[in-house]
C-alpha positions as CSV (number, residue, x, y, z in Angstrom):
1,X,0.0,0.0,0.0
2,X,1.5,3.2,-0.8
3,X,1.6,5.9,2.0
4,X,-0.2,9.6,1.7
5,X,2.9,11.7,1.1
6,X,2.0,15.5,0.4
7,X,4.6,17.0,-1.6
8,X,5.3,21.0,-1.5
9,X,5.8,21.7,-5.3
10,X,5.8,25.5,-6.3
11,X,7.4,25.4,-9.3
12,X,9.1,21.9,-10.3
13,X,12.5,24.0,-10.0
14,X,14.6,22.2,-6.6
15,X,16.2,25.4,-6.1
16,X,13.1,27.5,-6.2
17,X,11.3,25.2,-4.1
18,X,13.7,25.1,-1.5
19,X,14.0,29.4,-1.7
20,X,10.3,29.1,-1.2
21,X,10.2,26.7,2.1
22,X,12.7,28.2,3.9
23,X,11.1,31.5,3.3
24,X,8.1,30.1,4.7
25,X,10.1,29.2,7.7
26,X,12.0,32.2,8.6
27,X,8.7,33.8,8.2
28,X,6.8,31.5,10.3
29,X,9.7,32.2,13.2
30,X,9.7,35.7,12.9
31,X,5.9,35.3,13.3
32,X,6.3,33.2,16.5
33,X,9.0,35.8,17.8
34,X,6.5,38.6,17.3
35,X,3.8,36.8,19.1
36,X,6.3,36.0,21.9
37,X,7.5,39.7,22.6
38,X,4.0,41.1,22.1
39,X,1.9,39.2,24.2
40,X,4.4,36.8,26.6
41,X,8.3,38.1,26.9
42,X,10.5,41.6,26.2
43,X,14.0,42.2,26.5
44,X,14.1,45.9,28.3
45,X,17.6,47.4,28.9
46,X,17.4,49.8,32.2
47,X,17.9,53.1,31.4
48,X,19.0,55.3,34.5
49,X,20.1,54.8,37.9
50,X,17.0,55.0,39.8
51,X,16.5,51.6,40.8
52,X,20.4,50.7,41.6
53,X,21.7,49.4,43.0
54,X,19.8,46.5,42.2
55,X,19.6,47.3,38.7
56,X,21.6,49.9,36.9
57,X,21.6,52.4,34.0
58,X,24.9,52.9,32.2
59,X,27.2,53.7,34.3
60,X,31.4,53.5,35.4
61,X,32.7,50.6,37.0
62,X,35.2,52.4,39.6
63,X,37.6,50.6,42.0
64,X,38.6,52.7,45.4
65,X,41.9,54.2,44.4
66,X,42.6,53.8,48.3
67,X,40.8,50.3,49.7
68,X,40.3,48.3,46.2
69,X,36.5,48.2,46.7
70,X,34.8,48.2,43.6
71,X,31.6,49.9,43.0
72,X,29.1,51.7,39.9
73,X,28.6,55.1,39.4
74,X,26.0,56.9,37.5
75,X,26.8,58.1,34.1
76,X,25.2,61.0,33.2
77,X,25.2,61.9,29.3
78,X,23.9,65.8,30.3
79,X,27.5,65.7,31.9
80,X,29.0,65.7,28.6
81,X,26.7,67.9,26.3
82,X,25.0,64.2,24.7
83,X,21.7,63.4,24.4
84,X,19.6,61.5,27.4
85,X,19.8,57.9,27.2
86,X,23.1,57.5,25.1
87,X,26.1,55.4,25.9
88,X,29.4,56.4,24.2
89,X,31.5,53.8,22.7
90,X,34.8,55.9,24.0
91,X,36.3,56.1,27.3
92,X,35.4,59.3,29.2
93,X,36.3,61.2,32.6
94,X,34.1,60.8,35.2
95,X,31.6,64.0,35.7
96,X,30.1,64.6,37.9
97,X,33.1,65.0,40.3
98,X,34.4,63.4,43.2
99,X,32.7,60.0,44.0
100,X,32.4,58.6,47.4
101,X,33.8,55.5,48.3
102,X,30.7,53.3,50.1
103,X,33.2,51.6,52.2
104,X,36.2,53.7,53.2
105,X,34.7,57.0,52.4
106,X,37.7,58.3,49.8
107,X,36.7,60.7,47.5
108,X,38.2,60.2,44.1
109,X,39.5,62.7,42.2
110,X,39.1,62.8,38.6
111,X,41.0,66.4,37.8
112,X,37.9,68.7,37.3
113,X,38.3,68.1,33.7
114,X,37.0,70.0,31.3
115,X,36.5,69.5,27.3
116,X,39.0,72.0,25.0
117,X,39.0,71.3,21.4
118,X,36.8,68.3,21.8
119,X,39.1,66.8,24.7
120,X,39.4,66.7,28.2
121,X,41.8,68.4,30.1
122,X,42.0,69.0,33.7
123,X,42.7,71.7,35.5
124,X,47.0,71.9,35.3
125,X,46.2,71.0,31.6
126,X,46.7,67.1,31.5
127,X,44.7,64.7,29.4
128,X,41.8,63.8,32.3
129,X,41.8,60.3,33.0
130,X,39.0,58.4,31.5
131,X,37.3,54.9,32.3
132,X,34.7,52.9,30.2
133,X,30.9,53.3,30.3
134,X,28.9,50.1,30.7
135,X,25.5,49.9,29.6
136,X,22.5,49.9,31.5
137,X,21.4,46.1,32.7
138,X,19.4,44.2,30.0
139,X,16.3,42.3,31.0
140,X,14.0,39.8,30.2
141,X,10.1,41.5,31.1
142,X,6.9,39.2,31.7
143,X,4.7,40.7,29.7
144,X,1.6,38.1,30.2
145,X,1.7,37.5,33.7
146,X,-0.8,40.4,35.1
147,X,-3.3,38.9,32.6
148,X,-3.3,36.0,35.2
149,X,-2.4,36.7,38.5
150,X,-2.8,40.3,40.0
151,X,0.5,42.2,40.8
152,X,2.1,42.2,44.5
153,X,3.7,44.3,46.4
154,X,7.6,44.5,45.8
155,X,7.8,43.5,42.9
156,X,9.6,45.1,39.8
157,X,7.3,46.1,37.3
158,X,7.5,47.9,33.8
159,X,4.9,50.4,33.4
160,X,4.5,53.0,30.6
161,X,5.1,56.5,32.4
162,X,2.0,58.4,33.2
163,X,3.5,61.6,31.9
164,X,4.5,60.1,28.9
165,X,3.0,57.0,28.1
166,X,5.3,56.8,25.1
167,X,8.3,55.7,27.5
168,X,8.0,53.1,29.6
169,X,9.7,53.1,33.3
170,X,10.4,50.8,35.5
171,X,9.9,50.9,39.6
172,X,9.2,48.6,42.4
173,X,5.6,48.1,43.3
174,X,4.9,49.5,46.8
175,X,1.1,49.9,47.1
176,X,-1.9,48.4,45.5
177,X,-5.3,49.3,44.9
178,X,-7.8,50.4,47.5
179,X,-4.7,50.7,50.3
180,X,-3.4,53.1,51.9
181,X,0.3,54.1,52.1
182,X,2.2,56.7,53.8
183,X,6.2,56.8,54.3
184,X,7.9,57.1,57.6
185,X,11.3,57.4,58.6
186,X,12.5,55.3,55.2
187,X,9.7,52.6,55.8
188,X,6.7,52.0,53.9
189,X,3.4,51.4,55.9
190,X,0.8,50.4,54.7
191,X,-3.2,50.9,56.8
192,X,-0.8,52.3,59.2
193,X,1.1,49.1,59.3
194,X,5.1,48.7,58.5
195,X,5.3,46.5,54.5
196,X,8.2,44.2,55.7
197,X,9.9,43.3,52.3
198,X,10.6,39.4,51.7
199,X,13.8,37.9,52.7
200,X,15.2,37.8,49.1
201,X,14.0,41.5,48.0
202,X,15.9,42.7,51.7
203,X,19.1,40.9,50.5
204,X,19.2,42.9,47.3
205,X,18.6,46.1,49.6
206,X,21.3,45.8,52.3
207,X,23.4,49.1,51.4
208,X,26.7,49.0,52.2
209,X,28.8,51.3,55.4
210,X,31.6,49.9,55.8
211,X,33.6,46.5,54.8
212,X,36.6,45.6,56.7
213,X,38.3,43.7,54.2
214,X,38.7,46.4,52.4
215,X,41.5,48.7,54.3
216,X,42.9,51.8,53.0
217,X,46.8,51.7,51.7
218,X,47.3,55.4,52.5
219,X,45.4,57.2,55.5
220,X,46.7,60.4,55.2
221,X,45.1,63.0,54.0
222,X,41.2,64.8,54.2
223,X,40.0,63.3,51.4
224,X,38.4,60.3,53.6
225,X,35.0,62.2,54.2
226,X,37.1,65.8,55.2
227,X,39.7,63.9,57.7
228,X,42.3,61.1,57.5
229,X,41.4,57.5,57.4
230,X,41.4,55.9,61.0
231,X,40.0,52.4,62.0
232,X,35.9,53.0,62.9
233,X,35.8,50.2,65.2
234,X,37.0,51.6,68.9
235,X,37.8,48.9,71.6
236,X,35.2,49.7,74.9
237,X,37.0,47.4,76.9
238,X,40.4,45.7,77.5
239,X,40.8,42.2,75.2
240,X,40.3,43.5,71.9
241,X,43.1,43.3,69.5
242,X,42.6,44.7,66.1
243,X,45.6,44.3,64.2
244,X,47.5,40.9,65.9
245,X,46.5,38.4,62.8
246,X,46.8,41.4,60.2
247,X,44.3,44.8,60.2
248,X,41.5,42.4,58.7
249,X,40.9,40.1,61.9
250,X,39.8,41.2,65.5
251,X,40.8,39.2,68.1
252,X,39.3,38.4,71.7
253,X,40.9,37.5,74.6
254,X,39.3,37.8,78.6
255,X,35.3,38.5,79.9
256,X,32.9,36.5,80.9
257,X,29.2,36.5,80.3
258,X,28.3,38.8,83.0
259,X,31.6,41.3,81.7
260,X,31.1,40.7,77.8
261,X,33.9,43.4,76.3
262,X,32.6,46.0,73.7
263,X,34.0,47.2,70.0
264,X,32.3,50.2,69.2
265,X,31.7,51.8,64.9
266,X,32.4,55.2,65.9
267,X,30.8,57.1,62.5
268,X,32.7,60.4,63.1
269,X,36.1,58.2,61.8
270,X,34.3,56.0,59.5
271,X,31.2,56.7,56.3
272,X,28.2,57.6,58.5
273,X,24.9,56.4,58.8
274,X,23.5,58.1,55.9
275,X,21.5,56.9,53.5
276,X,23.7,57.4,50.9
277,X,24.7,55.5,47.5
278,X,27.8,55.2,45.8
279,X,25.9,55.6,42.7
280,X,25.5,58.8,43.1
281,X,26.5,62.0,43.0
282,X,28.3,63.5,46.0
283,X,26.5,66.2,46.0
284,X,23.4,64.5,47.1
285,X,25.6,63.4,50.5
286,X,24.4,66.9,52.7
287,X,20.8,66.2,52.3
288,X,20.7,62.8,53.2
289,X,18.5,61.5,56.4
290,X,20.0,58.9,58.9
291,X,18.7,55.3,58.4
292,X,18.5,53.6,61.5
293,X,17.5,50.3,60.1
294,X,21.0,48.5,60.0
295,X,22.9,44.9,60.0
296,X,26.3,43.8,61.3
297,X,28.0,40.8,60.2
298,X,31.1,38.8,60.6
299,X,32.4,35.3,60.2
300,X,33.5,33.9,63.7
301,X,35.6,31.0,65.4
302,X,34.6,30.8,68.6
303,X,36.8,28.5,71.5
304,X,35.3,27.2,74.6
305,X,33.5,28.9,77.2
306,X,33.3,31.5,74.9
307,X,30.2,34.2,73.5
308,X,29.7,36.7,70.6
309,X,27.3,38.5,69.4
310,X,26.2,42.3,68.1
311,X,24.6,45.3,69.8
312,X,22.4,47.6,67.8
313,X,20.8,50.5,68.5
314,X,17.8,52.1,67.2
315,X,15.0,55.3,68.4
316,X,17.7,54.9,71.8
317,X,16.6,51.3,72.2
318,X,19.5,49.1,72.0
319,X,18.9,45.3,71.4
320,X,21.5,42.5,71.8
321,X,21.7,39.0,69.6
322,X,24.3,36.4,71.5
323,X,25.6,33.1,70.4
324,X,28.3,31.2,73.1
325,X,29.9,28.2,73.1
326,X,27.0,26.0,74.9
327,X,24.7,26.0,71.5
328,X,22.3,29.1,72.8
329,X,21.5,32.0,70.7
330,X,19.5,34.7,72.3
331,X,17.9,37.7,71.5
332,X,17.9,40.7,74.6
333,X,16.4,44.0,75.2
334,X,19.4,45.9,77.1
335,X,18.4,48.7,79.2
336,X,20.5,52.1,80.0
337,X,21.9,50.5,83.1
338,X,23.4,47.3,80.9
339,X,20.8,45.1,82.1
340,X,19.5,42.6,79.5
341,X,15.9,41.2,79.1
342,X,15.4,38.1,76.9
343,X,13.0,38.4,74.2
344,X,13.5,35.1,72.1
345,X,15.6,32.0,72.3
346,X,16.8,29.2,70.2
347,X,19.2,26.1,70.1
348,X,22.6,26.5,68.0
349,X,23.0,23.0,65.5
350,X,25.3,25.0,62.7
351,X,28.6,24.2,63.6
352,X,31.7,22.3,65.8
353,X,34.0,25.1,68.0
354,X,36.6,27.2,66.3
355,X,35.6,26.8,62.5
356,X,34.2,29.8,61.3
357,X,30.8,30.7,60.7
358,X,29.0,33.9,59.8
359,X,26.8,35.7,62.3
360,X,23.9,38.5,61.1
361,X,22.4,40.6,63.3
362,X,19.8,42.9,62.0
363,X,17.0,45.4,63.2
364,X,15.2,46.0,60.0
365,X,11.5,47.0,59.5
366,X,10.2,46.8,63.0
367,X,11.8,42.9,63.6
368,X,15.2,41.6,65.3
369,X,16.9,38.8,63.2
370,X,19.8,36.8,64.2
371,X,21.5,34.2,61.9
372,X,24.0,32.2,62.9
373,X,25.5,29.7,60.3
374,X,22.1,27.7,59.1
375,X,20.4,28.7,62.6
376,X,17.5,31.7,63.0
377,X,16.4,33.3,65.8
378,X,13.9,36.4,65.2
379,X,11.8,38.7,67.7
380,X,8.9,40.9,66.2
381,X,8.9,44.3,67.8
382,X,5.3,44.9,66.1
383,X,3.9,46.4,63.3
384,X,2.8,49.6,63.9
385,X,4.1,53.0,63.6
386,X,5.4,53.6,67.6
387,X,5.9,49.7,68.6
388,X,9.6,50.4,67.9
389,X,10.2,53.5,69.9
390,X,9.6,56.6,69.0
391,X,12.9,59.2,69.4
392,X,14.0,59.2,66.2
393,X,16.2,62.0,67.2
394,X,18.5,59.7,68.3
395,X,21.4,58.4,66.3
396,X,21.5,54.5,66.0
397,X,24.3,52.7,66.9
398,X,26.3,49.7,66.4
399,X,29.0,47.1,68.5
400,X,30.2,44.0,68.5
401,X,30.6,42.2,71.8
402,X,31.7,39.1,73.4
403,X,33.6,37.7,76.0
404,X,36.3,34.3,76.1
405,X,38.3,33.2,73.1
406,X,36.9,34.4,69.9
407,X,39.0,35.7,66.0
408,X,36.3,37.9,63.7
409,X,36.8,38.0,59.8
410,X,35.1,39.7,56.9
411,X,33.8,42.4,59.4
412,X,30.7,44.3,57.3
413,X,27.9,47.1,58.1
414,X,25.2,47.2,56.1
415,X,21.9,49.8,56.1
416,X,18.6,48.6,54.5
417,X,16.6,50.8,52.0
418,X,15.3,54.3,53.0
419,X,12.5,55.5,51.2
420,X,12.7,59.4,51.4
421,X,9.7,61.1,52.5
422,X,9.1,64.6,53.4
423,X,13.2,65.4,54.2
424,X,12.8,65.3,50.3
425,X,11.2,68.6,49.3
426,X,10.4,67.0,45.6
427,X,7.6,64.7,47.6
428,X,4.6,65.8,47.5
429,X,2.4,62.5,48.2
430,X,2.3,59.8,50.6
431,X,4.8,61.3,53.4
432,X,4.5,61.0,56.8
433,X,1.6,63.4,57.9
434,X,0.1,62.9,54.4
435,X,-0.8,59.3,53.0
436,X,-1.9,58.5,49.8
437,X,-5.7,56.2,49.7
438,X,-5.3,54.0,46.0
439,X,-8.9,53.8,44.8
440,X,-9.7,51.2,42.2
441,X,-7.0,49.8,39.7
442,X,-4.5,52.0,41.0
443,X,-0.6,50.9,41.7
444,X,2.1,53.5,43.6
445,X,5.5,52.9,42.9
446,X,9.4,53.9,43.9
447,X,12.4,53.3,42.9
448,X,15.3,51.0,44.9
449,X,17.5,54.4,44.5
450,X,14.9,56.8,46.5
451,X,17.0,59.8,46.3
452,X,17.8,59.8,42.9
453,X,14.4,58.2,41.7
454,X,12.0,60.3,40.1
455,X,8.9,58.4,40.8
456,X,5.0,58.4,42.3
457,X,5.9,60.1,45.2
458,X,6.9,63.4,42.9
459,X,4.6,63.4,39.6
460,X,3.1,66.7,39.0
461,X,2.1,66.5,35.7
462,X,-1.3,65.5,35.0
463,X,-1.2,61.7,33.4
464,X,-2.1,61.7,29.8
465,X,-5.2,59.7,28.8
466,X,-7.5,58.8,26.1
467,X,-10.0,60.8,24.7
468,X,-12.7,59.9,28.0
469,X,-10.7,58.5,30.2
470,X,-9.2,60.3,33.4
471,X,-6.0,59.1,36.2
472,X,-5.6,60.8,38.9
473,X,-1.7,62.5,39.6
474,X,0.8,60.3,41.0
475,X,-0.7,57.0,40.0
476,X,0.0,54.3,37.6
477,X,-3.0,53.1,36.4
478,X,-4.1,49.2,35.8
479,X,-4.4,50.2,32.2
480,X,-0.5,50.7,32.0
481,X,0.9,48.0,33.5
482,X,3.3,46.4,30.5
483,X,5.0,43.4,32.9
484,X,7.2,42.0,35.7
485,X,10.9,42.2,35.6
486,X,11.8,38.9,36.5
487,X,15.7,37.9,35.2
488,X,19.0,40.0,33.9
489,X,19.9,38.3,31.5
490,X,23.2,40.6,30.2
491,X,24.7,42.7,32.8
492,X,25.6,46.0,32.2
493,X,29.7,45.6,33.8
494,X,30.1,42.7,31.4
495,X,32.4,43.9,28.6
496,X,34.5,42.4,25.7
497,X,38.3,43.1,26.2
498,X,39.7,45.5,23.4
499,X,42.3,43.4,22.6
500,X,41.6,42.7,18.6
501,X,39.1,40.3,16.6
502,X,39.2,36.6,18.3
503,X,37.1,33.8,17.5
504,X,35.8,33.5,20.7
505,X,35.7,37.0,22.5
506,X,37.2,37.3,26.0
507,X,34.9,38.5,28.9
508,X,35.8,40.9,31.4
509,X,35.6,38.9,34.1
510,X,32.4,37.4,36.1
511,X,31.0,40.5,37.4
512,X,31.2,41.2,41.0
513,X,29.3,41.5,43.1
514,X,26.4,40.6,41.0
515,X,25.6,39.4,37.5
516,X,23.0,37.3,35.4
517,X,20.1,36.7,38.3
518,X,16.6,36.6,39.5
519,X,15.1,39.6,39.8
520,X,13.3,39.4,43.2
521,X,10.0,40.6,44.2
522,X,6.7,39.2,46.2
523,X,6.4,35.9,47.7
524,X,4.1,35.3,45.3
525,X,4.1,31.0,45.1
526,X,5.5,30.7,48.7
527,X,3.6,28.8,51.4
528,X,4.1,31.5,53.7
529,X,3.3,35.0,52.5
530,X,5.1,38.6,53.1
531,X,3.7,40.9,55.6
532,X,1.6,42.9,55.6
C-alpha cells in the first residue's frame, strides 16, 4: 500500500522550491517571535540609575583608588553635552566629580576636567583620565503574567510612564489598589502598618557602610570624608586586638558572660549612617536622612566557654543577639543601666568550635533577626508606627561584643533601603503626615535608589489619557501596566576586552558583586506569605 505523502511543489525548479520553504520558515519564526514579545516576553535594557543598586543604568565601573573596593557610578550623558539615554562607545572622565567611596569614604579625584578642542583636560592642563561606560542592565520582562495573577507588592514592574505614556519606566511596586500608604522614617506602611519586604527582595537592599576587608593603603590626607582615614571600630574594653593576625581580623581575649567586652563603629572616623549610594553624585551626601535600620556581620571562630554577638541600637533602644559556646543564641532588650531582658531563644545546630561561621544581626522593618550559620532566631517588635520606639532623634548605633576566646573575619555594616519622605522637598504625596488612599486599579510605585528616583511620590504632571478616560496624579493606572521584571539576562559591567578580533571573545571577568540573576520581588508562590 502506498503511503499519503504530500509533496510541496511550487514550481518543479529544486532550487526554487527550497528558496520558497525556507522563506516560509524564517517567516513562520519571525511570526512566533513577534507573538512571543507582544503578548508573553520583552527584553528591556534599564535606562537610568533610579533603581540601583539593584539594577543599573549605564554607568562606570570604579575601584577605590585607596581600599580596592569596587563599585558603579552613574553616568550621566547631560554631563557631557550628549543626548539623554546615550552610551558612548569611548572612554570618558568621570563628571560629575568626586565619588564617594561606600566603604572607606575616599573621594576620588578625577581632575575637574574640562573638554577643549573636543578633549578633556584637567585643570593643570593634562589629558583627564578616563574609564569605560557600561551599559544599562538588560532584562527579560513578563509581559503576560498580570493577565493572570494580580500584581504584588515589591515586585519590579514595567509600566509605561504616566507623563509620557510613550516611555516606559520601571519601579518597584509599593502599594496596590484600595490601600493606603504613607512613608515614615524610610519605611513603607501600609493601613498604618510597617510592609516588611521578603527575605530575598531585603538581601538585594542591604546598602553598604563599611567592609573591613577592604582597608585603606594610604590614610593620610582629608579626602576620607574631610579627615584622615582611621579604624571605625574603637575597643570599649580591655581584650580587643585589632591588628594581631593582620588589620583584617579582630581578636578576643578575657570576659565572661556577666563582663562581655565592647568594639564600638564610631561614624565620626568611619562613612556615616547616611543613607547614601555610591551611585550617586556626591553632592546629594548633605541632604541625606540617617537610616536607622542596620545589619552587622562577621564570620566567627569561637573556643570554649566563649560568647559573641552584636549590639544595635535604634530610636535609643539598643537590642543584643548572642551566640556562646554552649549551643544558645538569644535575643535581649538591654536597658540604660546594661541590664538585659530576653526576648527570644533558640538552640545553636550550625557548627563544631573554632571553625568559622558567619553571624547577622539585624534590626530591619520593625523585627530583630539573628543568623548564625544555618540557625535563625527572630523577635517581632510589632507592626505599627510607635511599637519600635519613638525618638527618632537619636542616632542609632552599632557594636560588636563578646567575652572568652573568639578571631572575627570579613567584618561588614550594612543599612537597608530608605525611602525618602518629606526630608525630600520634591515629595509631595504619601509622606508622613500625608498618606496616599489608592482607589480602584491604582498601583504606587518607587524606585530601589529613592533619592535619585523620580517616581510616584513626585509626579506633578497630570497623566495623559485617552479621549474619556481620566487618572488621577501620581498614580499608575491598571491600564498601563506592561509586565514584571523577572531575570538579567546581560549585565551592564560585562564587557569584551579590546584586545583585537578573536574567534571566541574574551569576557571581562564574572561581574562582582552581582551578574545574570533573579530579579526578586513578592512571595508570590511561597507557602508563607510577606507581611503585611
Amino acid at each position: 500500500m502506498k503511503k499519503n505523502v504530500r509533496k510541496y511543489i511550487v514550481s518543479g525548479n529544486t532550487k526554487v522550491d527550497a528558496v520558497y520553504h525556507n522563506l516560509e520558515w524564517i517567516i513562520t519564526a519571525l511570526a512566533g517571535t513577534l507573538v512571543f514579545i507582544v503578548f508573553v516576553m520583552q527584553v528591556y535594557r534599564i535606562p537610568t540609575g533610579s533603581m540601583a543598586e539593584t539594577l543599573r543604568g549605564s554607568h562606570f565601573r570604579l575601584r577605590c583608588s585607596e581600599c580596592g573596593y569596587r563599585y558603579d557610578y552613574e553616568f550621566y550623558p547631560s554631563g557631557y553635552k550628549m543626548a539623554e539615554n546615550t552610551v558612548p562607545r569611548q572612554d570618558l572622565p568621570v563628571i560629575p566629580l568626586f565619588p564617594r567611596c561606600p566603604s572607606c569614604g575616599w573621594y576620588e579625584d578625577s581632575g575637574q576636567p574640562s573638554k577643549v578642542d573636543g578633549q578633556f583636560y584637567t585643570a593643570d592642563g593634562k589629558p583627564a583620565p578616563k574609564r569605560a561606560v557600561s551599559r544599562g542592565d538588560q532584562i527579560f520582562v513578563l509581559k503576560c503574567i498580570y493577565q493572570f495573577f494580580e500584581p504584588k507588592r515589591w515586585d519590579v514592574i514595567v509600566f509605561k510612564n504616566p507623563i509620557q505614556p510613550e516611555i516606559n519606566y520601571i519601579k518597584r511596586l509599593i502599594a496596590l489598589p484600595g490601600e493606603r500608604v504613607e512613608i515614615i522614617d524610610g519605611d513603607i506602611y501600609i493601613n498604618d502598618q510597617i510592609a516588611r519586604k521578603p527575605a530575598k527582595v531585603q538581601e538585594e537592599l542591604w546598602m553598604p557602610i563599611y567592609n573591613n576587608d577592604y582597608q585603606p593603603v594610604r590614610t593620610e590626607g582629608t579626602r576620607f570624608n574631610g579627615r584622615r582615614w582611621e579604624q571605625p571600630f574603637e575597643p570599649v574594653d580591655q581584650g580587643w586586638s585589632l591588628n594581631a593576625d593582620g588589620p583584617m581580623v579582630f581578636s578576643l581575649t578575657g570576659g565572661d558572660r556577666n563582663a562581655m567586652r565592647t568594639l564600638r563603629y564610631n561614624p565620626a572616623k568611619g562613612n556615616d549612617f547616611k543613607a547614601v549610594y555610591g551611585y550617586d553624585p556626591s553632592q546629594l551626601i548633605p541632604a541625606m536622612a540617617v537610616c536607622s535600620d542596620l545589619m552587622l556581620s562577621y564570620y566567627v571562630s569561637v573556643g570554649a566557654d566563649s560568647g559573641i554577638g552584636v549590639v544595635l541600637g535604634k530610636y535609643g533602644i539598643r537590642y543584643q543577639g548572642l551566640v556562646d559556646s554552649s549551643g544558645q543564641m538569644t535575643i535581649s532588650r538591654v536597658g540604660s543601666d546594661g541590664t538585659k531582658e530576653q526576648l527570644a531563644a533558640g538552640p545553636v545546630h550550625s557548627s563544631a568550635a573554632d571553625t568559622l561561621v558567619l553571624l547577622r544581626f539585624a534590626n530591619v522593618d520593625h523585627k530583630l533577626i539573628l543568623e548564625y550559620g544555618a540557625d535563625r532566631l527572630e523577635y517581632d517588635l510589632g507592626m505599627g508606627r510607635d511599637d519600635a520606639g519613638k525618638d527618632r532623634q537619636t542616632s542609632p548605633t552599632a557594636e560588636i561584643v563578646g567575652y572568652g576566646n573568639v578571631q572575627l573575619r570579613h567584618i561588614k555594616l550594612t543599612r537597608d533601603i530608605y525611602y525618602t519622605g518629606a526630608e525630600d522637598k520634591r515629595v509631595v504625596r504619601a509622606y508622613e503626615g500625608k498618606p496616599l488612599e489608592l482607589q480602584k486599579d491604582e498601583f504606587f510605585v518607587c524606585g530601589d535608589n529613592s533619592p535619585n528616583s523620580y517616581d510616584a511620590r513626585m509626579w506633578k504632571e497630570p497623566t495623559k489619557t485617552n479621549p474619556g478616560q481620566s487618572y488621577r496624579d501620581g498614580i499608575v493606572p491598571r491600564d498601563y501596566l506592561v509586565g514584571k521584571a523577572f531575570f538579567v539576562h546581560f549585565p551592564g559591567n560585562w564587557r569584551f576586552e579590546r584586545q583585537g578580533w578573536r574567534i571566541i571573545p574574551y569576557l571581562d571577568g564574572p561581574p562582582e558583586p552581582d551578574g545574570m540573576k533573579i530579579i526578586y520581588g513578592s512571595d508570590r508562590f511561597s507557602a508563607k506569605p510577606s507581611n503585611p
